[in-house]
Legacy VTK file of the C-alpha trace (Angstrom):
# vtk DataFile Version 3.0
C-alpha trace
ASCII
DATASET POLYDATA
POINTS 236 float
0.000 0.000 0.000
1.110 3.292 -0.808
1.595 5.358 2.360
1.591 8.624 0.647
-1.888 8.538 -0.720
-3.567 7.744 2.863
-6.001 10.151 4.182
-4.021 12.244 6.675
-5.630 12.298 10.009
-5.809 16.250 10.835
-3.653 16.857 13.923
-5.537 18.223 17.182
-4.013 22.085 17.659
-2.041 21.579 21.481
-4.072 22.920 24.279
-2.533 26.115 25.626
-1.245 25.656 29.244
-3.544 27.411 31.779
-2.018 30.441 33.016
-0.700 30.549 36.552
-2.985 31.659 39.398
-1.621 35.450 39.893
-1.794 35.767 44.013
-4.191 38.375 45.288
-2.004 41.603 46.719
-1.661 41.636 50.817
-3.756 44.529 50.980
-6.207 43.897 47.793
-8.599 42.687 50.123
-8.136 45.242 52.982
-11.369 47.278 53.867
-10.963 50.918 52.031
-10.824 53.814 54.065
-11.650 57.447 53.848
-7.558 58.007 53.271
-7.382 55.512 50.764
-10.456 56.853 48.608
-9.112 60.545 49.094
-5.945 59.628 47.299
-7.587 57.464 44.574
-9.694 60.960 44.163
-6.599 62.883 44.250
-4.658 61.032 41.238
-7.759 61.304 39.057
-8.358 65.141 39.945
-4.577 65.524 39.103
-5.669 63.550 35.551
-8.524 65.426 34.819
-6.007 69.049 35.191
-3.742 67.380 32.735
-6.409 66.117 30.050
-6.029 62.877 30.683
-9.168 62.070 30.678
-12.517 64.028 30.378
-14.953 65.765 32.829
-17.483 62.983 31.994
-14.872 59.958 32.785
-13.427 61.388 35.443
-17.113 62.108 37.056
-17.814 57.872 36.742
-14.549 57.002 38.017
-15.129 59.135 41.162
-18.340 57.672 41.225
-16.472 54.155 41.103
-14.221 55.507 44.131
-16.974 56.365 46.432
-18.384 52.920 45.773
-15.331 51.093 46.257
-15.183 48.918 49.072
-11.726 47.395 49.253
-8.173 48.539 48.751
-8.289 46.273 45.771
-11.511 47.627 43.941
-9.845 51.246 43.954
-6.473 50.069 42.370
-7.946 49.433 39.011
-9.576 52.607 38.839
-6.613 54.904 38.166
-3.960 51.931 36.313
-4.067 53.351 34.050
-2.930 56.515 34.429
0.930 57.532 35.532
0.520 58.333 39.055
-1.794 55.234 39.510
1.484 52.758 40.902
0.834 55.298 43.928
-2.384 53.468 44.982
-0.587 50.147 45.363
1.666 51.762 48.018
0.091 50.446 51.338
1.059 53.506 53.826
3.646 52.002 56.036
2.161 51.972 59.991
4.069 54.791 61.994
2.457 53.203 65.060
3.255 49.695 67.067
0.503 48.314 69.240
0.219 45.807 71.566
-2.171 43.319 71.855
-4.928 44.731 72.900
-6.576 44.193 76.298
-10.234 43.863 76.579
-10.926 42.596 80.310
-8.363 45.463 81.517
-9.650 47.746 84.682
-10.252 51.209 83.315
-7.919 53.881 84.617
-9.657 56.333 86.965
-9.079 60.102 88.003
-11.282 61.626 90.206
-11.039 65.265 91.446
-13.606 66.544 94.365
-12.685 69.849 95.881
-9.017 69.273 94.312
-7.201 69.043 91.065
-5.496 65.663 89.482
-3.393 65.631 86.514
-1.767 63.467 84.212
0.771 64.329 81.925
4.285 63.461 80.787
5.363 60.163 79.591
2.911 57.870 80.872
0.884 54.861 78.900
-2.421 55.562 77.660
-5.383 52.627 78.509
-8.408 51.406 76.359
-10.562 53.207 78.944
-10.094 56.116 81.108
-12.856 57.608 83.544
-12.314 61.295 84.576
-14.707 62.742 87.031
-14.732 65.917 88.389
-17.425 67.283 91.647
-15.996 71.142 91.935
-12.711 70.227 90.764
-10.242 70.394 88.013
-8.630 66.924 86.222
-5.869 67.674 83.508
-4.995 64.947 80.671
-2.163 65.843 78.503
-1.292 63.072 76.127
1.152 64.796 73.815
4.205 63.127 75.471
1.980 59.988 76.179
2.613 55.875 74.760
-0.701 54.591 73.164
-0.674 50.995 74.089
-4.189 50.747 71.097
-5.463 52.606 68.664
-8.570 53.558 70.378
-8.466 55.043 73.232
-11.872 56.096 75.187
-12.446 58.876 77.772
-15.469 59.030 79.931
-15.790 62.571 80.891
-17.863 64.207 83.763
-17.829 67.084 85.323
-20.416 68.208 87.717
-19.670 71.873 88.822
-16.031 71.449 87.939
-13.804 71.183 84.978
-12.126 68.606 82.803
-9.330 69.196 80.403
-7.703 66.900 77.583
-4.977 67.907 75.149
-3.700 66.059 72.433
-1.071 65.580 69.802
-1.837 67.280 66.397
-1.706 63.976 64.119
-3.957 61.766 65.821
-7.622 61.680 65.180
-10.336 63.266 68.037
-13.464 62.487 68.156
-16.679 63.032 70.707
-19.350 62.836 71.945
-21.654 64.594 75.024
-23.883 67.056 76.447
-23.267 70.083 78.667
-26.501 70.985 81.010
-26.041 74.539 82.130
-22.268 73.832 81.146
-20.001 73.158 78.321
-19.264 70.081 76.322
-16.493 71.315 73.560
-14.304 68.860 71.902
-12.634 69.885 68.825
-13.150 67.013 65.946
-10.339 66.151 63.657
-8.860 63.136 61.740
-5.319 62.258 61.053
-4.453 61.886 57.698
-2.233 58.664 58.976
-5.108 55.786 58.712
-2.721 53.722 61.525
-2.774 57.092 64.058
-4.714 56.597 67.688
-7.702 57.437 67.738
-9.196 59.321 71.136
-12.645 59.377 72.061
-13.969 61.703 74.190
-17.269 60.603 75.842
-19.728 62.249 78.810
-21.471 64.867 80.134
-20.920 68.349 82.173
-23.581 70.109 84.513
-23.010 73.485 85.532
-19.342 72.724 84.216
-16.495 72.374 82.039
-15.704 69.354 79.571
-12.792 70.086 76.902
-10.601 68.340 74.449
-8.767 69.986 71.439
-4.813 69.562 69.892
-1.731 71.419 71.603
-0.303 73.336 69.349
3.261 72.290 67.895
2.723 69.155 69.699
3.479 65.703 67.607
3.842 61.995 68.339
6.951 61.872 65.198
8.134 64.850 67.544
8.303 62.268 70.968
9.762 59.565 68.704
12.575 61.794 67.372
13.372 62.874 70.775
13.429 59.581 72.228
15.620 58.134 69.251
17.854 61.690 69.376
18.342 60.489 73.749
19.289 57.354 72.907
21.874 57.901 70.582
23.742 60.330 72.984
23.237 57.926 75.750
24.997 55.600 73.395
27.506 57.929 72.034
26.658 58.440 68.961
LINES 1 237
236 0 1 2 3 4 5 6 7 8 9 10 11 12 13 14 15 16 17 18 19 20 21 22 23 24 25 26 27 28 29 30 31 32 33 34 35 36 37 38 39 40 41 42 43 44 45 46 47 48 49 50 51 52 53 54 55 56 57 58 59 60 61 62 63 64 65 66 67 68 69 70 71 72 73 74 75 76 77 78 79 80 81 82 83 84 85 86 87 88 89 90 91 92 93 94 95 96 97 98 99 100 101 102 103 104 105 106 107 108 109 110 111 112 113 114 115 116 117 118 119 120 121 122 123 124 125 126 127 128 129 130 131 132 133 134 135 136 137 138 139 140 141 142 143 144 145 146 147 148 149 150 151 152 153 154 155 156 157 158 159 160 161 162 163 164 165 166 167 168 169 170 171 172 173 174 175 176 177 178 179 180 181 182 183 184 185 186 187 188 189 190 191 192 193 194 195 196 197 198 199 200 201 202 203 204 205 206 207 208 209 210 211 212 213 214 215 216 217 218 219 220 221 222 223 224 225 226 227 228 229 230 231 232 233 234 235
């Protein structure tokens, strides 16, 4: 038989070999935050200025932002444009915490007829209740060591007066009533997503409750300090 004139069986094309599973980022799957949205918001603003892309695209991409409800939903909004490698940057934490303690007594000042402060280098607790009967408590935590990132204060002040000060870069938050007296606690959020977080919580009748920053007073400011200290301790 001649081999030559046999039908030739057509040969099967070679399946293509599947493509390799491409791991998920560490921080695709983190929870977005206001931070990370502002600076997805930020690039595309920046886009818009240049003509990168139109009023109408840039309008459904911030829509897309706003929506967004991981780290890694908001990364594909802005690849392609130059500055978009900046979203993948996860902000490296400027603060260590330890474990935090749940079952922990709370830390209590109380000031009746007197005045109690606390200031300096001390370490801040999850919980600490202030209360003041015709008196005056002081809590300074711009030199202080935040053992967690929230920290809660339970503020009252009956006829008396109750004072917190903070560091400029960490967030503030509160919430209370003054009856006859004054509840005043100046809101404002770090732009560090990692920073403590204080929360000032209560009520004041016929008296004082306060928290706001201190001026000129940062926690990078402590660190550099303690870092600056250690190296002439060491002779550096």
């Amino acid at each position: 038989m001649d081999l030559e004139k046999q039908p030739q069986k057509p040969v099967a094309p070679a399946e293509p070999a599947p493509a390799p599973a491409v791991p998920a980022a560490p921080g695709d799957s983190l929870r977005a935050s206001d931070a990370d949205r502002d600076r997805i918001a930020d690039i595309l603003r920046d886009a818009l200025a240049e003509g990168r892309i139109d009023a109408e695209e840039h309008s459904d991409r911030i829509d897309a932002v706003y929506r967004a409800k991981t780290v890694g939903e908001l990364e594909p909004i802005v690849r392609d444009l130059p500055a978009g490698n900046r979203a993948r940057q996860a902000p490296e934490p400027a603060y260590a915490y330890g474990p935090e303690d749940t079952s922990g007594p709370a830390d209590n000042l109380v000031a009746v007829f007197s005045s109690t402060t606390r200031k300096g280098r001390w370490r801040v607790g999850r919980r600490t209740n202030a209360f003041s009967l015709f008196g005056n408590i002081e809590i300074d935590l711009t030199e202080a060591l935040f053992a967690q990132r929230l920290s809660t204060i339970n503020a009252t002040s009956i006829f008396g007066n109750v004072e917190v000060r903070v560091p400029e870069n960490i967030s503030l938050r509160g919430n209370g009533t003054g009856i006859f007296g004054n509840f005043e606690v100046v809101t404002m959020e770090a732009a560090d997503p990692q920073a403590p977080v204080v929360v000032i919580n209560g009520y004041s009748v016929f008296g004082n409750v306060e928290a706001k920053p201190k001026r000129g007073k940062w926690i990078t400011d402590l660190q550099n300090q303690v870092q600056d200290k250690l190296r002439k301790h060491l002779g550096h």
